[in-house]
N, C-alpha and C positions, 0 to 999 in steps of 0.2 A: 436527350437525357442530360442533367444538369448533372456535372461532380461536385466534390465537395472541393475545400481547396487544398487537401493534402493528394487526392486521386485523379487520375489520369482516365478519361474514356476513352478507349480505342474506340474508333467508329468503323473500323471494317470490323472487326468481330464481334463486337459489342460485348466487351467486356470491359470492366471495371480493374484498373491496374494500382496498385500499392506499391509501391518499393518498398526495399527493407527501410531506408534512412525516414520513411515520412509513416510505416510502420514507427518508427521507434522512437517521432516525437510526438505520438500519443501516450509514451510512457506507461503502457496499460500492464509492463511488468513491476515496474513498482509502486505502483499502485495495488495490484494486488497482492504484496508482500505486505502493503502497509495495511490493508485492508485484516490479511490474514493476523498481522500481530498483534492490531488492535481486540479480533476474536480471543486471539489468545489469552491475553491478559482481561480483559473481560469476561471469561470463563473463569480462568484462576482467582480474581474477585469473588464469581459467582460460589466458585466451590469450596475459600476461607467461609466464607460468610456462614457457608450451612455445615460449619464445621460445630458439632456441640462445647467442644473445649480443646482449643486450639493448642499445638505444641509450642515450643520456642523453635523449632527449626521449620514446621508449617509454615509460623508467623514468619521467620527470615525467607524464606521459598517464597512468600508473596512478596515480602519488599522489596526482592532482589531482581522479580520479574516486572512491579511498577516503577522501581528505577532505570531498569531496562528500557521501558518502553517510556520514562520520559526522554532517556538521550535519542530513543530513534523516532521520536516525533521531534525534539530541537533539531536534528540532526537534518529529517526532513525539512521542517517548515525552512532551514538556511538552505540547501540546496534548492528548494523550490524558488527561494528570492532573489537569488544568484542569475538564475535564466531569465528572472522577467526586466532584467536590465537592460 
């Protein structure tokens, strides 16, 4: 059986070995943080939009949650650049 290259085959049990550290340079926790806040605010879009007449504190509620989510996408796309050095 072929591993991949972050996993370890044991050949007497034949099992398939991960550690935590090679777990956790799949990064698949923040990844799905970013996954879920991009849902977030893409819902909060969705639900201004089919708002009939919107408030002034609705309209701030959305802008407050698209500036949110552009500092944690810069925020990401910089740490993402930082590891591929």
């Amino acid at each position: 059986m072929q591993a991949c290259a972050f996993c370890r085959y044991r050949q007497s049990k034949g099992v398939l070995m991960v550690t935590v550290e090679q777990f956790l340079k799949w990064k698949i926790l923040p990844r799905c943080m970013m996954l879920a806040s991009t849902v977030m605010s893409w819902r909060c879009a969705e639900w201004f939009m089919d708002l009939q007449d919107p408030t002034a504190s609705q309209s701030a509620f959305v802008s407050v949650v698209m500036g949110v989510m552009t500092g944690v996408f810069g925020i990401w796309m910089g740490h993402e650049h930082k590891e591929h050095k």
